[in-house]
C-alpha positions, 0 to 999 in steps of 0.5 A: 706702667699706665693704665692703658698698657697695663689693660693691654697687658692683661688682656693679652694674658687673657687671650694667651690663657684662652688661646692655649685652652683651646689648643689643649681641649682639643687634644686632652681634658683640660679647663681654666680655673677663673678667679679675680685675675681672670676676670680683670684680664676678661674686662681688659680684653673686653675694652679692645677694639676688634681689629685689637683682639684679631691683632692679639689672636694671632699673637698668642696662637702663634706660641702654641706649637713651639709651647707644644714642642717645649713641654710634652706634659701639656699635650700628654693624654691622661685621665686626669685634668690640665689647669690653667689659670692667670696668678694675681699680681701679688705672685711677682712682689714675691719674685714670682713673674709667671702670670699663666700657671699650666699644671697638672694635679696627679703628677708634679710638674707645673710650668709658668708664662710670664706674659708681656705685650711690646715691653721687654722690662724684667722688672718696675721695682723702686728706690723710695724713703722707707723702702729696704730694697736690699730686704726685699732684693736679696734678704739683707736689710740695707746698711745705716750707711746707706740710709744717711746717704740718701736721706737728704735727696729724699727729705728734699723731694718730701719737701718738694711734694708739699710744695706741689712742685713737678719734676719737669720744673727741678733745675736738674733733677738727673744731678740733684736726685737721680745721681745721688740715689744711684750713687748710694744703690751702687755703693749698698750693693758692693757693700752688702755683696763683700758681707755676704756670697750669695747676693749676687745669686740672690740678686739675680733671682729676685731681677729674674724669678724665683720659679722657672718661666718662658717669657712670651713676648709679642712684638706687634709692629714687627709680627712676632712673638718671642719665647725666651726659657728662663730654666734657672731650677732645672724644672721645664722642658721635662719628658712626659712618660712618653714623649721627650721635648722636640724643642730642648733648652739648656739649664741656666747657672746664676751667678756667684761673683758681681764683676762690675757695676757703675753708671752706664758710660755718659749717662746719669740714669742708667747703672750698668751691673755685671755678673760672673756667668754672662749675667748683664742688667741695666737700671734705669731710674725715672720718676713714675709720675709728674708730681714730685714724690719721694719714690723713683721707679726703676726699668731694670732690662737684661742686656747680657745672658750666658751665650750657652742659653741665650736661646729665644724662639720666634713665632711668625704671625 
């Protein structure tokens, strides 16, 4: 992700934080608990310009009903004080993609919003030279076969790299890096999921989260903000001690069995992988900078979800 969208994706945490405090103070005690990640996110949204932040405004205050309507625990009048606040970025190394924590201390119960601005990607994870994908993905280091099958592509861009060479100046960086990888990621995780059942569970938590989210997303060139629940653990959507949710989501089954996975038909940087379940991600490899490094990003997106969930709910604005 570039700086500029990174800037803009905090600052719409931002507002979206400060958006819902308001909302909130207004009907309940609450306050936002400001840390490292506030701050970084106040800056960002210092750098907008005005016609920026009235853009964002609009964005984030068109969730709040339908927030209000999915979660009756925000609005439920109590002594004691709502939180809210941003989480560090460390939280989604940890499978963890909420970037606003709203909870409550006397009772347990805590919800999560995963934020993002004009991008749909679950997740910017990596293929790199020492990097275990399959100890991070899923809990498994990745096999000695796997390792011999990708070190001569990444001893060649380790090679390329101290030459200074650009990507852009490879003969075909698709065949000579890009299929090879991809070749060997493919091969890893059919491997790795014959040895052991609960990987595509696992997978699948590690692409999504490990804690239940909804996913807000603003769609600025067609004036709409999206919320998507992702209820994998049963924990959102709960009753208050008065009030039953006047907006219901369904919970999710993850997946137990991985169908098929392959190169997306006429390309050489898109693995299409399907999952029992109506589960469906696409990967698709790129270098994340110009100057060759032995390191490649992947842009992992949900193409399928199981139909019975597949709810999203738009907020016009």
């Amino acid at each position: 992700m570039s700086s500029k969208s990174n800037d803009q994706g905090r600052a719409y945490e931002y507002i979206c934080l400060h958006s819902l405090q308001d909302a909130i103070s207004a009907i309940r005690k609450s306050q936002i608990i400001q840390n490292s990640s506030y701050e970084a996110a106040e800056h960002a949204w210092k750098t907008l310009s005005t016609a920026e932040k009235a853009l964002y405004t609009l964005s984030a205050k068109s969730t709040i009903d339908t927030i209000f309507a999915l979660e009756p625990n925000i609005v439920e009048v109590d002594d004691d004080t709502l939180n809210l606040y941003i989480q560090s970025d460390e939280h989604g190394e940890e499978a963890d993609v909420r970037d606003i924590i709203i909870d409550r201390k006397d009772i347990v119960w805590e919800i999560g919003l995963s934020i993002k601005h004009n991008h749909m990607a679950v997740k910017h994870s990596r293929l790199a030279k020492s990097l275990d994908f399959g100890q991070k993905w899923y809990g498994v280091n990745c096999s000695e076969e796997y390792w011999n099958a990708v070190k001569p592509t990444f001893d060649f861009l380790e090679a390329e790299k101290a030459n200074g060479t650009y990507f852009r100046n490879l003969n075909s960086k698709e065949d000579d890096v890009y299929v090879p990888l991809l070749r060997a990621f493919m091969q890893e995780v059919k491997t790795q999921v014959k040895k052991n059942a609960d990987v595509p569970r696992k997978l699948v938590e590690y692409l999504l989260s490990k804690y239940d989210f909804y996913k807000v997303i603003s769609i600025d060139n067609k004036r709409l903000t999206t919320i998507q629940s992702f209820n994998m653990y049963g924990t959102l959507n709960q009753a208050s001690k008065t009030q039953k949710p006047s907006l219901e989501v369904p919970a999710m089954e993850l997946p137990t069995t991985l169908l098929y996975v392959d190169f997306k038909p006429k390309s050489k940087t898109t693995v299409i992988m399907s999952f029992d379940n109506g589960w469906q991600f696409s990967f698709r490899i790129h270098n994340a900078k110009d100057t060759i490094e032995p390191s490649l990003k992947f842009d992992i997106q949900i193409v399928g979800m199981p139909p019975a969930v597949n709810i999203t709910f738009n907020c016009k604005w």
